[in-house]
C-alpha positions in Angstrom: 5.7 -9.8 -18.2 4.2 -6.5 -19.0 1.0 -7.0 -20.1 -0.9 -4.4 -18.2 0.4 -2.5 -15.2 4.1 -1.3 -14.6 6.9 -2.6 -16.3 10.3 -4.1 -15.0 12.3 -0.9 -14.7 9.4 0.5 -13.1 9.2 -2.1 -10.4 12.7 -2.0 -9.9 12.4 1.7 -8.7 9.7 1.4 -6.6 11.3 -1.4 -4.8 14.8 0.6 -4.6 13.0 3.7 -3.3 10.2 2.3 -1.0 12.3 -0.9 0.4 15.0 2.0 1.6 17.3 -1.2 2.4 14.9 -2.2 5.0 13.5 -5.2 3.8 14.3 -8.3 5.0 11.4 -10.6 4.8 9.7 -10.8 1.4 5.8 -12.6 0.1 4.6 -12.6 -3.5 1.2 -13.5 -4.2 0.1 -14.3 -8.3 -3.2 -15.2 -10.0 -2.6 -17.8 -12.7 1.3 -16.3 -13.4 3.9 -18.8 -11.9 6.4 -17.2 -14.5 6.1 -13.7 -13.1 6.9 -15.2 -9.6 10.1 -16.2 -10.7 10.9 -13.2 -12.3 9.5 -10.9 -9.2 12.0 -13.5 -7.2 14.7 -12.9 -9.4 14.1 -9.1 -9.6 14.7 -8.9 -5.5 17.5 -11.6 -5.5 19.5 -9.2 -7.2 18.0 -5.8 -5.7 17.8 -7.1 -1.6 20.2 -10.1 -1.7 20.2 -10.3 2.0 15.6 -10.7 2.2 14.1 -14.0 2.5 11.5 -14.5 0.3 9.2 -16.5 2.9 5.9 -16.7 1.3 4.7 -16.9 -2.5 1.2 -18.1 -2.4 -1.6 -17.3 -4.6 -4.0 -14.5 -4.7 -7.4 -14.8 -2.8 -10.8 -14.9 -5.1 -12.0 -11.6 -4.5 -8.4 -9.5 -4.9 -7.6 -12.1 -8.4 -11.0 -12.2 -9.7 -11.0 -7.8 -9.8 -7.4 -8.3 -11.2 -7.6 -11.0 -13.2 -4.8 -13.6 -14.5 -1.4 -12.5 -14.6 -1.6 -10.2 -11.5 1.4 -10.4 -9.1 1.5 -8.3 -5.9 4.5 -8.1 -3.8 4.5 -7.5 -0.1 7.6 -7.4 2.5 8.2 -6.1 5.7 10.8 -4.2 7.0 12.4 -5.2 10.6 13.0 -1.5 11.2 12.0 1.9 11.0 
């Protein structure tokens, strides 16, 4: 899963330290990597047990094709501030 970009750990942090506990509703978008989906869901299952994962979709033409296979992006939003 760590082809190019950030690995696990690293994603892990930045979740922990920009989610602050706030997250509670959760999207994942993916060109061409199903498998990393279900880790990225598994990776905030654990970390945010309490989020809803409500969308997982893939990514749009111009965002996959500058980013190429295997991209994941991970969006949520917090319900307060």
């Amino acid at each position: 899963m760590d082809r190019v970009g950030i690995g696990p750990e690293r994603r892990r942090q930045q979740l922990r330290k920009y989610s602050k506990g706030m997250i509670q509703r959760v999207g994942i978008a993916h060109a061409q990597a199903p498998e990393r989906v279900t880790a990225l869901e598994k990776m905030v299952r654990e970390l945010r047990p309490q989020a809803e994962i409500e969308h997982v979709t893939t990514l749009g033409a111009v965002v996959g094709t500058h980013a190429g296979p295997g991209t994941v992006g991970l969006f949520w939003f917090a319900d307060a501030y």
